[in-house]
mmCIF file as Biopython writes it, N, C-alpha, C and O atoms, coordinates in Angstrom:
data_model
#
loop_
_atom_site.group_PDB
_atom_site.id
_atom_site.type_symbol
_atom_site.label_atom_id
_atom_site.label_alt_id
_atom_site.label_comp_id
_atom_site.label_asym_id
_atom_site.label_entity_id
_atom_site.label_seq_id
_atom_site.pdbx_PDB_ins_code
_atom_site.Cartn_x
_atom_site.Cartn_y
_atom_site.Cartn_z
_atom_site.occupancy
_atom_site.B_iso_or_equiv
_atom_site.auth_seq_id
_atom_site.auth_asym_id
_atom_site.pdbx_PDB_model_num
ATOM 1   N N  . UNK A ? 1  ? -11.189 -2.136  11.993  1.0 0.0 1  A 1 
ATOM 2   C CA . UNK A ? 1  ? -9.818  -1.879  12.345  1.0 0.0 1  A 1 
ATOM 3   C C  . UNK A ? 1  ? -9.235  -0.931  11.306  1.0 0.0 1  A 1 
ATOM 4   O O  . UNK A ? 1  ? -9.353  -1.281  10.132  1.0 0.0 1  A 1 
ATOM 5   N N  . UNK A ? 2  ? -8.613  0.236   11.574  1.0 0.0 2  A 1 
ATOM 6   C CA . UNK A ? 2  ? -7.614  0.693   11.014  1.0 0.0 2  A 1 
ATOM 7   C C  . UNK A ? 2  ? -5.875  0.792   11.256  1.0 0.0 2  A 1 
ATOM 8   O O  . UNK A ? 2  ? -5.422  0.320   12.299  1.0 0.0 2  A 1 
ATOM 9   N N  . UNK A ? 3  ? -5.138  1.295   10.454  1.0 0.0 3  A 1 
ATOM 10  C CA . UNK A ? 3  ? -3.972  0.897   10.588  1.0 0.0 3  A 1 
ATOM 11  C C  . UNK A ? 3  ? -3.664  2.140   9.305   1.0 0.0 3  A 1 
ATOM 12  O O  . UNK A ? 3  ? -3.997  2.419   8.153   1.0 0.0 3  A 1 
ATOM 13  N N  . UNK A ? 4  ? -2.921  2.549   10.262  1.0 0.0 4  A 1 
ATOM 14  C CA . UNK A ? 4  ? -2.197  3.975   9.100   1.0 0.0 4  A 1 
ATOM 15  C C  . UNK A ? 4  ? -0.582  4.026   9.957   1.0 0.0 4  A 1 
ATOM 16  O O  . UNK A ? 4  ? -0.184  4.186   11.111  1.0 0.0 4  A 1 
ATOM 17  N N  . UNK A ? 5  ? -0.029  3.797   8.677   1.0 0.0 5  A 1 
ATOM 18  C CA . UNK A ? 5  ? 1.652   3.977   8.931   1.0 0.0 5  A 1 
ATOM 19  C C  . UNK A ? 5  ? 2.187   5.309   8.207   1.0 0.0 5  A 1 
ATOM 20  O O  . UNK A ? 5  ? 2.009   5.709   7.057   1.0 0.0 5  A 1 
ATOM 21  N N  . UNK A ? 6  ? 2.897   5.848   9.274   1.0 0.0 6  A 1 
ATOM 22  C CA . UNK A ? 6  ? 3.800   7.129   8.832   1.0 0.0 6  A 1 
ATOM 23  C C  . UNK A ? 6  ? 5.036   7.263   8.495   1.0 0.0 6  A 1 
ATOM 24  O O  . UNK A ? 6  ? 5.725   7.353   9.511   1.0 0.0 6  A 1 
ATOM 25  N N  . UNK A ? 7  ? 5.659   7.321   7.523   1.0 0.0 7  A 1 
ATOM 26  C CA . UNK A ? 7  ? 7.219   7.207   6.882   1.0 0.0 7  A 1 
ATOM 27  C C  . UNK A ? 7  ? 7.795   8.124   6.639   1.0 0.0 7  A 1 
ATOM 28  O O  . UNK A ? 7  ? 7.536   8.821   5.658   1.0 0.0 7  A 1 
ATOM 29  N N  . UNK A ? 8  ? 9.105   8.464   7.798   1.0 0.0 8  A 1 
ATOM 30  C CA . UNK A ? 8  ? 9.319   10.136  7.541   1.0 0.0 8  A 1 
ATOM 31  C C  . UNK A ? 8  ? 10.334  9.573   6.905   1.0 0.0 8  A 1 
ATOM 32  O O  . UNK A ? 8  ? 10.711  8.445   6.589   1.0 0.0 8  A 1 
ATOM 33  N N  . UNK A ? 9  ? 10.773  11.011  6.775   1.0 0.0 9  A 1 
ATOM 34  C CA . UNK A ? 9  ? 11.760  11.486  5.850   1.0 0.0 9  A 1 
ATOM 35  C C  . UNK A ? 9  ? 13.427  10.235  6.606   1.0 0.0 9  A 1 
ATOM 36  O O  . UNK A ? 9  ? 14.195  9.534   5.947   1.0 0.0 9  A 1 
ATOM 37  N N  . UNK A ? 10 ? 13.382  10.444  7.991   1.0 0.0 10 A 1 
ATOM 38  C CA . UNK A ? 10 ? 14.196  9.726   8.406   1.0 0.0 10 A 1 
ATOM 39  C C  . UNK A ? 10 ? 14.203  8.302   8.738   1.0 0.0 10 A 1 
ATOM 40  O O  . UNK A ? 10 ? 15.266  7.794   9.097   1.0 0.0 10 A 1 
ATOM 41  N N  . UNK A ? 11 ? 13.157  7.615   8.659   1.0 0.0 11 A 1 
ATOM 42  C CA . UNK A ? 11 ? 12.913  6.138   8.495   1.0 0.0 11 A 1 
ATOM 43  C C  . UNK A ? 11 ? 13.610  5.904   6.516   1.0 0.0 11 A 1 
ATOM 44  O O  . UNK A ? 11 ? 14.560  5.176   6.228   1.0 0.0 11 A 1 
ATOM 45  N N  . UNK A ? 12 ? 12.965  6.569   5.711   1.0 0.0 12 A 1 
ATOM 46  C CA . UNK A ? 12 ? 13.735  6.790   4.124   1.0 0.0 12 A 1 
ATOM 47  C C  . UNK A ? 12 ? 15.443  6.474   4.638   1.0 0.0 12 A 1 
ATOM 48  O O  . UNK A ? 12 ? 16.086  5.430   4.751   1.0 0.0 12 A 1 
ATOM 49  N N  . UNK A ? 13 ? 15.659  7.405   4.786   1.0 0.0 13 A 1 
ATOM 50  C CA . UNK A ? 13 ? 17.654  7.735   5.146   1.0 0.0 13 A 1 
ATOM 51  C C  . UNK A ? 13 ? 18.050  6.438   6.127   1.0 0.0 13 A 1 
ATOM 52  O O  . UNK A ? 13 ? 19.112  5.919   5.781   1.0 0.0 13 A 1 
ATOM 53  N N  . UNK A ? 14 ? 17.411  5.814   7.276   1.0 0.0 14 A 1 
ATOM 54  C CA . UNK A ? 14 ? 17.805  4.999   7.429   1.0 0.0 14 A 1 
ATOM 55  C C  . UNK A ? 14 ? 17.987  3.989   7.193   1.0 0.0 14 A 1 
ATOM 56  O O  . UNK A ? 14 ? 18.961  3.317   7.531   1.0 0.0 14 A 1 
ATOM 57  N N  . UNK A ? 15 ? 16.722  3.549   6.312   1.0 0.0 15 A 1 
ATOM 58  C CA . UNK A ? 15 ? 16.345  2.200   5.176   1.0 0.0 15 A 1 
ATOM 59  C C  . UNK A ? 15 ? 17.792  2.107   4.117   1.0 0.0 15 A 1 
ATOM 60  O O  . UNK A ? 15 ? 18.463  1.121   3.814   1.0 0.0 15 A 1 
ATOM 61  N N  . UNK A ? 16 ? 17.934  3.484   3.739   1.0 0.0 16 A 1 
ATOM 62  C CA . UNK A ? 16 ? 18.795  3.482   2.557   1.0 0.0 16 A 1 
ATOM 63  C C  . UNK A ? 16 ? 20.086  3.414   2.624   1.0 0.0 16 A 1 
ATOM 64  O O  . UNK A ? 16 ? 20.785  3.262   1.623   1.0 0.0 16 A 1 
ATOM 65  N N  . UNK A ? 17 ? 20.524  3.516   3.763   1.0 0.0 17 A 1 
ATOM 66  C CA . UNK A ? 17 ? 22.115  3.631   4.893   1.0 0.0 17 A 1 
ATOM 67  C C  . UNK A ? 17 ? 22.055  2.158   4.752   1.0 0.0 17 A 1 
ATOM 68  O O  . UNK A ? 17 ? 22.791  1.597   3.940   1.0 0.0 17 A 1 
ATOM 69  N N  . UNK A ? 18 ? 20.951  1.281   5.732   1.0 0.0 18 A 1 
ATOM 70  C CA . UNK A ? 18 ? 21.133  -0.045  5.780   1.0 0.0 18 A 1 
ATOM 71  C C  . UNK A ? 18 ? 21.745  -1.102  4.612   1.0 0.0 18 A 1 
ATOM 72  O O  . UNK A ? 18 ? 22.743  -1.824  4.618   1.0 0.0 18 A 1 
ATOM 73  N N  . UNK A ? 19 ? 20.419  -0.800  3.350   1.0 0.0 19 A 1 
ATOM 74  C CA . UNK A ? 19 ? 20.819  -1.567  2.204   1.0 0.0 19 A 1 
ATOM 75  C C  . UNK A ? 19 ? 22.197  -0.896  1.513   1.0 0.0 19 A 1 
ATOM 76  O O  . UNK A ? 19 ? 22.755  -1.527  0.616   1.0 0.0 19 A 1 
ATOM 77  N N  . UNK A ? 20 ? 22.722  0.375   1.948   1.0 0.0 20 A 1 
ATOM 78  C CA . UNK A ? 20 ? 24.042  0.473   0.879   1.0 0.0 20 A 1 
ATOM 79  C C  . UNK A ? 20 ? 25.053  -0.358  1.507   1.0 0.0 20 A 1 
ATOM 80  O O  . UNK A ? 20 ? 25.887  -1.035  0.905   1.0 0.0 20 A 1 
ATOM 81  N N  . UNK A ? 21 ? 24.832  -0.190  3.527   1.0 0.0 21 A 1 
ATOM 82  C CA . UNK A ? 21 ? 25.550  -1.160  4.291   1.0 0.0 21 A 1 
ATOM 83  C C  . UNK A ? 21 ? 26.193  -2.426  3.572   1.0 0.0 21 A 1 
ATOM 84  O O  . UNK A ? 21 ? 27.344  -2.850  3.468   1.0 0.0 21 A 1 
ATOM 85  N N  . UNK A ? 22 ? 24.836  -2.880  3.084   1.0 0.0 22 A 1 
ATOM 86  C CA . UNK A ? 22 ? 24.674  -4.434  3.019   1.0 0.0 22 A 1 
ATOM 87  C C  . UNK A ? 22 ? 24.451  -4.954  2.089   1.0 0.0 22 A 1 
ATOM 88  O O  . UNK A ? 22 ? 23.877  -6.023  1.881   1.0 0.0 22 A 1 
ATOM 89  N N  . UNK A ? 23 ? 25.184  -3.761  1.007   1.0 0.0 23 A 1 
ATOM 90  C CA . UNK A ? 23 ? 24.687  -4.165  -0.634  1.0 0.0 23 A 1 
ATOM 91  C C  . UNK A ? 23 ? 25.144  -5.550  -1.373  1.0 0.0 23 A 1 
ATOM 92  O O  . UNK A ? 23 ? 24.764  -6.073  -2.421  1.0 0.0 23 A 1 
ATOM 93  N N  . UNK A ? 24 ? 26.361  -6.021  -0.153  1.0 0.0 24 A 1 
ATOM 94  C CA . UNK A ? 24 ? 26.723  -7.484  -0.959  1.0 0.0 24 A 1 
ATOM 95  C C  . UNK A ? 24 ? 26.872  -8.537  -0.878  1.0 0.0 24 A 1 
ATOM 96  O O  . UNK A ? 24 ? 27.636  -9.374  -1.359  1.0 0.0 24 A 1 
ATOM 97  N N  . UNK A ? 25 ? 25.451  -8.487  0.311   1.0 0.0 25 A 1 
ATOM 98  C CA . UNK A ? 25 ? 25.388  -9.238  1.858   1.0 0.0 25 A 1 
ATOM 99  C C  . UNK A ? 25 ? 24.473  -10.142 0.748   1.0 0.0 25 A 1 
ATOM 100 O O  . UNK A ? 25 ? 23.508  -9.624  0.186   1.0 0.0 25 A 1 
ATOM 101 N N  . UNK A ? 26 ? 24.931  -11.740 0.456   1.0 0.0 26 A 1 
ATOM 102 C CA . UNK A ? 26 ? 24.145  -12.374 -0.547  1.0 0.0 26 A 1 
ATOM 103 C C  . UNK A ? 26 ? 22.743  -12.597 0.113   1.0 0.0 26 A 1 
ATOM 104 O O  . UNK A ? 26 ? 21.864  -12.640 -0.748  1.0 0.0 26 A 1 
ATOM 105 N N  . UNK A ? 27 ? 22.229  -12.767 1.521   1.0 0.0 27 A 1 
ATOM 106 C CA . UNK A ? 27 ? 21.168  -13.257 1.792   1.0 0.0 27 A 1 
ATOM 107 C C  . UNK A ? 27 ? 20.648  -11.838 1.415   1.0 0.0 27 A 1 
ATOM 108 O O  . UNK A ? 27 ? 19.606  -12.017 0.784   1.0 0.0 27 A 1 
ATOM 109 N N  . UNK A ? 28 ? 20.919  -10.476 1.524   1.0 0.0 28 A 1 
ATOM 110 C CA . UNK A ? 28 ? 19.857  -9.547  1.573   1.0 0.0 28 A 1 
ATOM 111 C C  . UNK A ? 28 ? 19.668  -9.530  -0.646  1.0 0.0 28 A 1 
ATOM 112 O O  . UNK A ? 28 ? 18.558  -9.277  -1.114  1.0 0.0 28 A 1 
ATOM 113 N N  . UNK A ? 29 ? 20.542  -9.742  -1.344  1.0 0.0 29 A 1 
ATOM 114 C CA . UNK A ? 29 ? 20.290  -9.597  -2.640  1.0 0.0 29 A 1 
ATOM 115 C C  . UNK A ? 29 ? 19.608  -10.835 -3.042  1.0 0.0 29 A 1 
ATOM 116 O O  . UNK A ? 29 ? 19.118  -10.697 -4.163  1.0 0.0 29 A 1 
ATOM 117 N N  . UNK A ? 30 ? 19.448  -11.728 -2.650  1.0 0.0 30 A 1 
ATOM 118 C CA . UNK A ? 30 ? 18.428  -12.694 -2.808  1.0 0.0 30 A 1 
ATOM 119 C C  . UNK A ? 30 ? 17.000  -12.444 -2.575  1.0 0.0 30 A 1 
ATOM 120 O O  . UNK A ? 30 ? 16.145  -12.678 -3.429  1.0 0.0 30 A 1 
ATOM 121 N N  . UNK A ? 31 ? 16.673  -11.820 -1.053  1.0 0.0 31 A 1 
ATOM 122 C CA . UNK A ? 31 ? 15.872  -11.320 -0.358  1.0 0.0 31 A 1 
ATOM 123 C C  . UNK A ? 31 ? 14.820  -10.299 -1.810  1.0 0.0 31 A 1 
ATOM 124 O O  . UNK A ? 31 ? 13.745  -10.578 -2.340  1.0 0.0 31 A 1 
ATOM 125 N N  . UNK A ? 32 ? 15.723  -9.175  -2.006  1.0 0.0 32 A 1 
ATOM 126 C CA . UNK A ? 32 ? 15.098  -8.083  -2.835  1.0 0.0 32 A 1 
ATOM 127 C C  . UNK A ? 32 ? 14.971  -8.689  -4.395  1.0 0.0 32 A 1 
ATOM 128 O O  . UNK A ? 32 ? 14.266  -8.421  -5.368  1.0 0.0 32 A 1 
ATOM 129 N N  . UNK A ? 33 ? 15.775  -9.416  -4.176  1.0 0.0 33 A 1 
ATOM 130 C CA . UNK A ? 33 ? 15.138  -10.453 -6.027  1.0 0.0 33 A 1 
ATOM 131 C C  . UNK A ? 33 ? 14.101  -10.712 -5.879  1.0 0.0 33 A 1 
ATOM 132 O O  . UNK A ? 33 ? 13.122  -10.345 -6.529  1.0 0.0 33 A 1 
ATOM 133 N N  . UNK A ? 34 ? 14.188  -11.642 -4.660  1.0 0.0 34 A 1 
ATOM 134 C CA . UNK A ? 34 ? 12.656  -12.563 -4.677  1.0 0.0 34 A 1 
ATOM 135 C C  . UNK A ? 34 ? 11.799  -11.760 -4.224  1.0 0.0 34 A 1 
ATOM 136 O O  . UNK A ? 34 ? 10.760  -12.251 -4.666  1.0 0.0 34 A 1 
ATOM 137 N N  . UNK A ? 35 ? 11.438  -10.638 -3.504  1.0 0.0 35 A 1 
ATOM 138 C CA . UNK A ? 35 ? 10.648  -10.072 -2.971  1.0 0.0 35 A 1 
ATOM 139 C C  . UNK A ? 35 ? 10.017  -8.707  -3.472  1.0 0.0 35 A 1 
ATOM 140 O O  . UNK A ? 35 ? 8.889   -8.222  -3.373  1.0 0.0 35 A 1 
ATOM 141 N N  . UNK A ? 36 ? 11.350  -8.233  -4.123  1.0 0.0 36 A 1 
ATOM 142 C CA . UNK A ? 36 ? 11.154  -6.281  -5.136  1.0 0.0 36 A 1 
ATOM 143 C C  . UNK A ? 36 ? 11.171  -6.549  -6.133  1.0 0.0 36 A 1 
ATOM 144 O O  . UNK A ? 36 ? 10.558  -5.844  -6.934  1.0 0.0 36 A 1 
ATOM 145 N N  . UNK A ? 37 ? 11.813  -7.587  -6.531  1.0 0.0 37 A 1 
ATOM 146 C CA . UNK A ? 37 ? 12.037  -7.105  -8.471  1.0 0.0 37 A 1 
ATOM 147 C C  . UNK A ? 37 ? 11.600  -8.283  -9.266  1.0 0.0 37 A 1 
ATOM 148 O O  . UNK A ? 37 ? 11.572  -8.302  -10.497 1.0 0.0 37 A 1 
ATOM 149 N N  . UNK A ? 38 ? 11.158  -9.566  -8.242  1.0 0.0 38 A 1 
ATOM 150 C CA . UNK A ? 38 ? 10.595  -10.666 -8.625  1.0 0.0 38 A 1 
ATOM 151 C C  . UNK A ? 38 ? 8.873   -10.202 -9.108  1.0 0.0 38 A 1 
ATOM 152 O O  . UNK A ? 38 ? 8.333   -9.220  -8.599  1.0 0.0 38 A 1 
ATOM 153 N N  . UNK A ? 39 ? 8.305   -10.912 -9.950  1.0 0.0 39 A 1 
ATOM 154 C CA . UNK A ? 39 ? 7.238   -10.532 -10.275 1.0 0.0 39 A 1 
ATOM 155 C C  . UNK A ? 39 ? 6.124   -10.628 -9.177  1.0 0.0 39 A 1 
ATOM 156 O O  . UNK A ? 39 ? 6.261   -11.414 -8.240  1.0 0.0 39 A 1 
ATOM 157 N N  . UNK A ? 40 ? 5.426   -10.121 -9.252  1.0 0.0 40 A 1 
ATOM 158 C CA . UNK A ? 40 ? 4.016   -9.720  -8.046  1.0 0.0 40 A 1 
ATOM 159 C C  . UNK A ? 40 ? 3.061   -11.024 -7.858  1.0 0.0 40 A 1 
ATOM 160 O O  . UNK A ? 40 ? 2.524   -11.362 -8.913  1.0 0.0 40 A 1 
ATOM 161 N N  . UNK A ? 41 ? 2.781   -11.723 -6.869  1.0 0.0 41 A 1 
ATOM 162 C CA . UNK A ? 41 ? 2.336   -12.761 -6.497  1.0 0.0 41 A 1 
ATOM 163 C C  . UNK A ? 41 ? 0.529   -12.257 -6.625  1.0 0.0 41 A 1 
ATOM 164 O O  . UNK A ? 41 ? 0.019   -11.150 -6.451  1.0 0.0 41 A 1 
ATOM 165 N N  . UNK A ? 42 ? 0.011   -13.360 -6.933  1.0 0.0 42 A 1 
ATOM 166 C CA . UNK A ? 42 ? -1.615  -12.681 -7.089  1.0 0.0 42 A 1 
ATOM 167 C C  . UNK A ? 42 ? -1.962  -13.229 -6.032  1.0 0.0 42 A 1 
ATOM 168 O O  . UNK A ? 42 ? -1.564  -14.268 -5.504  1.0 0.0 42 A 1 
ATOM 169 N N  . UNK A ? 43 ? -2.965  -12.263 -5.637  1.0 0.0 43 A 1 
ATOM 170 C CA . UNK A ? 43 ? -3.350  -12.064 -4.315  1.0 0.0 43 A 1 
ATOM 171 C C  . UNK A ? 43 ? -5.071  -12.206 -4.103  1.0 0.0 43 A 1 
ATOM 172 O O  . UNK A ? 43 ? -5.688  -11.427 -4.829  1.0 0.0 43 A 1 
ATOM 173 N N  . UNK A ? 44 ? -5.718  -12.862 -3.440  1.0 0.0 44 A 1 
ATOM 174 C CA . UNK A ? 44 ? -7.081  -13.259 -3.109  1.0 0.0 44 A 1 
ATOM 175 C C  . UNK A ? 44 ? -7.546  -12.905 -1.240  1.0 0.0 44 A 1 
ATOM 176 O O  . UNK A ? 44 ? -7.077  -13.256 -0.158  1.0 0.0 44 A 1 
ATOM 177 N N  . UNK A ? 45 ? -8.486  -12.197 -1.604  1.0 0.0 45 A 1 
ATOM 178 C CA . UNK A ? 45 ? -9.081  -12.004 -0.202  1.0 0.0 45 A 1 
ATOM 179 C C  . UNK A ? 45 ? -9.029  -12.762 1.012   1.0 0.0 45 A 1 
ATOM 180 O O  . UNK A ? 45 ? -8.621  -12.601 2.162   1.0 0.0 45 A 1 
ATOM 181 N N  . UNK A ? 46 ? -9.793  -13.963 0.089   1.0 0.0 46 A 1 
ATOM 182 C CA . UNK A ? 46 ? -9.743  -15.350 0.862   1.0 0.0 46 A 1 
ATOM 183 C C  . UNK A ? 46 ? -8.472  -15.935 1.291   1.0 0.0 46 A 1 
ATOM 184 O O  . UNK A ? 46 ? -8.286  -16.296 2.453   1.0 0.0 46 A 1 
ATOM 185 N N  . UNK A ? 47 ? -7.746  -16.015 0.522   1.0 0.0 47 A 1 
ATOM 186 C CA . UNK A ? 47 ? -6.413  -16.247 0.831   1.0 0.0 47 A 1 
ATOM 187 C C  . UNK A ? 47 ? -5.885  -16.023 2.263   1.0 0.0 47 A 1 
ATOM 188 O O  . UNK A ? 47 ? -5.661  -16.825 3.169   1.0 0.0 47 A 1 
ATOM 189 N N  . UNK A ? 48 ? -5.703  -14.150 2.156   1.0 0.0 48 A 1 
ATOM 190 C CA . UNK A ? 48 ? -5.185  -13.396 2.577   1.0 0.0 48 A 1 
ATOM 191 C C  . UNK A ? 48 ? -5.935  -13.722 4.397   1.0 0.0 48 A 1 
ATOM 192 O O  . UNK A ? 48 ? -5.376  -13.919 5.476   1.0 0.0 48 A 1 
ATOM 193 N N  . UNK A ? 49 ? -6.671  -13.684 4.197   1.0 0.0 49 A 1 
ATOM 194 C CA . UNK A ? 49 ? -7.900  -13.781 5.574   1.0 0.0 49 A 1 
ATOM 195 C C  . UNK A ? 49 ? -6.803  -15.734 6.289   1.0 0.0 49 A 1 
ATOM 196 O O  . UNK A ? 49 ? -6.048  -16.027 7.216   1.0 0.0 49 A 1 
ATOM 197 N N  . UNK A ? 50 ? -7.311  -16.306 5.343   1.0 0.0 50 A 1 
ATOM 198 C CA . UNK A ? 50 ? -6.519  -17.738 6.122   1.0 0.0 50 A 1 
ATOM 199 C C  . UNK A ? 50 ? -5.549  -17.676 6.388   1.0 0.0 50 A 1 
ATOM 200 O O  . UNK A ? 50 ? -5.126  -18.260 7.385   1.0 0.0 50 A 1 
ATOM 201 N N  . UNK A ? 51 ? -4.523  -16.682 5.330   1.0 0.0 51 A 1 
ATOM 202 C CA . UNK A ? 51 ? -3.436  -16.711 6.401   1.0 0.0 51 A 1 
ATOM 203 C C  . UNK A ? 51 ? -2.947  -15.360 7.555   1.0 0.0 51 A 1 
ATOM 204 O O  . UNK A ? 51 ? -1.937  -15.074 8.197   1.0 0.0 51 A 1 
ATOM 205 N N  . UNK A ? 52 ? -3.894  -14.965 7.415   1.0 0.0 52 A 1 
ATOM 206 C CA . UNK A ? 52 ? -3.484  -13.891 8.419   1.0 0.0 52 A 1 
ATOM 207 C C  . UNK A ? 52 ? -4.701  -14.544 9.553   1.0 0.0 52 A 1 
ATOM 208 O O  . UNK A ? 52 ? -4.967  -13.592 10.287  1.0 0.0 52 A 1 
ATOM 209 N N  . UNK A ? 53 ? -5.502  -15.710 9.973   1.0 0.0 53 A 1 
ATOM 210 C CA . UNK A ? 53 ? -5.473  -16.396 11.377  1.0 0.0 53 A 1 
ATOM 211 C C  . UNK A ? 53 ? -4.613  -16.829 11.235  1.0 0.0 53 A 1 
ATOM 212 O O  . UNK A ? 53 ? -3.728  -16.028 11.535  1.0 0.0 53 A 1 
ATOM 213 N N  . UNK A ? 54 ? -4.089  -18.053 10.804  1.0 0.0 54 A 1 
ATOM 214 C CA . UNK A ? 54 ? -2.797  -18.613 10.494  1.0 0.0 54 A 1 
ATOM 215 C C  . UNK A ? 54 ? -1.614  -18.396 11.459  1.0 0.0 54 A 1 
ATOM 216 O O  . UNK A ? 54 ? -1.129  -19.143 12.309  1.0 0.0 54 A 1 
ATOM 217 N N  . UNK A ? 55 ? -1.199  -16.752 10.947  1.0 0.0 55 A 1 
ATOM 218 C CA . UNK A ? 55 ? -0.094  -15.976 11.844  1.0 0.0 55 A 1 
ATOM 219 C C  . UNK A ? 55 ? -0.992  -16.212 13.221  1.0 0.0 55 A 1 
ATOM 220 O O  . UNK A ? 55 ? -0.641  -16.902 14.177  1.0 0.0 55 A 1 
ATOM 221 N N  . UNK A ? 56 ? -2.033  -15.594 13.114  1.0 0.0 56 A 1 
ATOM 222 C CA . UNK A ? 56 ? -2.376  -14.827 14.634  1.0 0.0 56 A 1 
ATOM 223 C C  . UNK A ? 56 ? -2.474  -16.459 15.480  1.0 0.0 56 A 1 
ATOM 224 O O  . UNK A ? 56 ? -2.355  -16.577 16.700  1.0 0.0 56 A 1 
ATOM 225 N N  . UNK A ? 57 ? -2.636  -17.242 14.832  1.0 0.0 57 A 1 
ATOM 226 C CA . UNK A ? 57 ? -2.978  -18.349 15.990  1.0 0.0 57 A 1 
ATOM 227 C C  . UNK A ? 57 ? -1.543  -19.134 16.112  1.0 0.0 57 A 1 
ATOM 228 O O  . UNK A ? 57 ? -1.308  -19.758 17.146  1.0 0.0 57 A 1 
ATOM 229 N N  . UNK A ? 58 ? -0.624  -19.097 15.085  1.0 0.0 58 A 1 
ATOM 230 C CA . UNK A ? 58 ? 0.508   -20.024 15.389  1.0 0.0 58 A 1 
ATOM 231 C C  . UNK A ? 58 ? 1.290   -18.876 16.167  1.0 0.0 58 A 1 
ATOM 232 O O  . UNK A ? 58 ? 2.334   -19.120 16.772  1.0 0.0 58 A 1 
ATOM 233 N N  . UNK A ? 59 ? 0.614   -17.374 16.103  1.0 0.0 59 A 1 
ATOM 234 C CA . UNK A ? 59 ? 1.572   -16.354 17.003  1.0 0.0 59 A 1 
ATOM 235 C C  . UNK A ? 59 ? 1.213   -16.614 18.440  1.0 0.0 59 A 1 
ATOM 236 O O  . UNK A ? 59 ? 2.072   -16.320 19.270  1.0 0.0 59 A 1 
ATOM 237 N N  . UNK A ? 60 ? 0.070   -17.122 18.863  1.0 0.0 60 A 1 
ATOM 238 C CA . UNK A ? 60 ? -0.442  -17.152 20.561  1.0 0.0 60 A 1 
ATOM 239 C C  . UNK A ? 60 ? 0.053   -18.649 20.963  1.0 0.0 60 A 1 
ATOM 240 O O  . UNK A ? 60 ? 0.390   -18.963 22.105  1.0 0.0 60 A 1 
ATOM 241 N N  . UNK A ? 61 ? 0.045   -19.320 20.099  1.0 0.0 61 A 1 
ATOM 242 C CA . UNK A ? 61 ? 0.199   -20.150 21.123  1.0 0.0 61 A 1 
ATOM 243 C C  . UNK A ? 61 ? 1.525   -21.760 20.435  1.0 0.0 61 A 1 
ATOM 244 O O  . UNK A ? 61 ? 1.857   -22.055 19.287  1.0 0.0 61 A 1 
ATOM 245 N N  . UNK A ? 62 ? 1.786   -22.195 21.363  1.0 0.0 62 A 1 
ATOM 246 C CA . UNK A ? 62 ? 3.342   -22.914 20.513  1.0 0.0 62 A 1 
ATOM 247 C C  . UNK A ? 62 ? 2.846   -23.785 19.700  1.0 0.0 62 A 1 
ATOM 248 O O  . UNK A ? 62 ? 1.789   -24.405 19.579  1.0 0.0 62 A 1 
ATOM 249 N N  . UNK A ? 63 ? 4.134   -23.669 19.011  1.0 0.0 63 A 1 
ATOM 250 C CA . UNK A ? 63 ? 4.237   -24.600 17.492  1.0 0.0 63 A 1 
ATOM 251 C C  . UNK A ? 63 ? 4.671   -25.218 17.324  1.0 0.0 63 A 1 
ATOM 252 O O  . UNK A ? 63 ? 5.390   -24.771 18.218  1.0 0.0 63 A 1 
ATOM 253 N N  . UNK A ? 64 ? 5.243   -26.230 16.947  1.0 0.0 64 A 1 
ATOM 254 C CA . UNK A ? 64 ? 6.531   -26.766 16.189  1.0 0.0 64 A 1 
ATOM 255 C C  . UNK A ? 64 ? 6.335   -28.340 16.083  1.0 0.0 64 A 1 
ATOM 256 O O  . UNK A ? 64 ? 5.291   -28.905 15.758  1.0 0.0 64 A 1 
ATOM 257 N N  . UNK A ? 65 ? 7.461   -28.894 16.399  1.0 0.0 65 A 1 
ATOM 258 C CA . UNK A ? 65 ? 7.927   -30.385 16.548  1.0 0.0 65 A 1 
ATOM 259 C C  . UNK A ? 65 ? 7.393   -30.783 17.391  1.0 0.0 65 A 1 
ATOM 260 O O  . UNK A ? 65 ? 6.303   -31.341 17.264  1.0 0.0 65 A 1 
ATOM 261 N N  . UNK A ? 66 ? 7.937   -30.635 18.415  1.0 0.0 66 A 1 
ATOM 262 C CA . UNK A ? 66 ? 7.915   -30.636 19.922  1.0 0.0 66 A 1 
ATOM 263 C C  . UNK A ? 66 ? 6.513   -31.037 20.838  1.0 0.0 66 A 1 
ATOM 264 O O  . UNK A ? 66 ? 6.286   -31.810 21.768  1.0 0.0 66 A 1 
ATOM 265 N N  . UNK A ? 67 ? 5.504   -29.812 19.828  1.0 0.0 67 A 1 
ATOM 266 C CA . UNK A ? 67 ? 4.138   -29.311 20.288  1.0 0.0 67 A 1 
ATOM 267 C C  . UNK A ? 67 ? 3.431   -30.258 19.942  1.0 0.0 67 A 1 
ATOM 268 O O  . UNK A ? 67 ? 2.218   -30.230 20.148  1.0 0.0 67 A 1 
#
């Protein structure tokens, strides 16, 4: 599988419109703490593989309480 993403110039300008939007929107400055400026989570192959079935199988078919 490949997967190549393209980021123009105008996906940039719109990203950056959004967050000035929403610069004091507390859920989004929480968001970029924990996620941009919070330190880098270490990361394992193995890991990464369990949870990406994980997604793909709790994505096909239902989840929850209920289920």
């Amino acid at each position: 599988m490949e997967l190549t993403w393209t980021i123009t110039d105008d996906d940039i300008t719109k990203v950056k419109a959004f967050l000035d939007q929403h610069k004091h929107n507390a859920f989004l400055r929480h968001r970029i703490q924990k996620n941009v400026e919070g330190p880098r989570p270490s990361f394992a192959r193995d890991a990464f593989w369990h949870l990406m079935m994980a997604c793909l199988l709790t994505s096909q078919q239902k989840s929850g309480p209920s289920n």
